[in-house]
C-alpha positions, 0 to 999 in steps of 0.5 A: 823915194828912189827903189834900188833895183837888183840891175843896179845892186849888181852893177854896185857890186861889181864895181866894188868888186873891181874897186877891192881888187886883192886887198883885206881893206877897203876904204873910198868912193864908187861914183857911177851913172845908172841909167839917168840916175848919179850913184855914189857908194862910200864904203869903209869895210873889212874885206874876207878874201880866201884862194880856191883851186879851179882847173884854170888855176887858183883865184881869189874870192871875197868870202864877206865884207863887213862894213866899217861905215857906208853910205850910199847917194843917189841923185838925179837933175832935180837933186838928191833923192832918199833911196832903200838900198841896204848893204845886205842886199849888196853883199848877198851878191857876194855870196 
């Protein structure tokens, strides 16, 4: 079984980060290399999002994602691999 490290729930997190971008729904495909391992999020979720004031100006922040459906493959050259990722790690860095 592969073991999903907190480096690659961090990536994980900021590509879904980058991938949401403003929207309230999220529904698509993260496919990615981590080190010598293919990774692949399906996500179809609800996106929370709320506006907070900073000195610099106001920013938009994801409040919770609440999935819909998800999946998450990890694969490498010898084919596809079990792994434990669990969405609420993920969105524990969203947090």
């Amino acid at each position: 079984m592969y073991s999903i490290s907190s480096q690659l729930y961090e990536e994980t997190a900021r590509r879904l980060r980058d991938a949401i971008g403003g929207r309230s729904y999220f529904s698509g495909s993260l496919d990615f290399v981590f080190e010598d391992t293919e990774c692949r999020l399906t996500l179809s979720a609800v996106i929370y999002t709320s506006r907070r004031e900073m000195p610099e100006g106001a920013i938009t922040v994801i409040d919770d994602i609440v999935p819909v459906w998800w999946e998450f493959r990890t694969s490498d050259e010898n084919g596809e691999m079990l792994n434990d990722f669990s969405f609420s790690a993920l969105k524990e860095l969203f947090a």
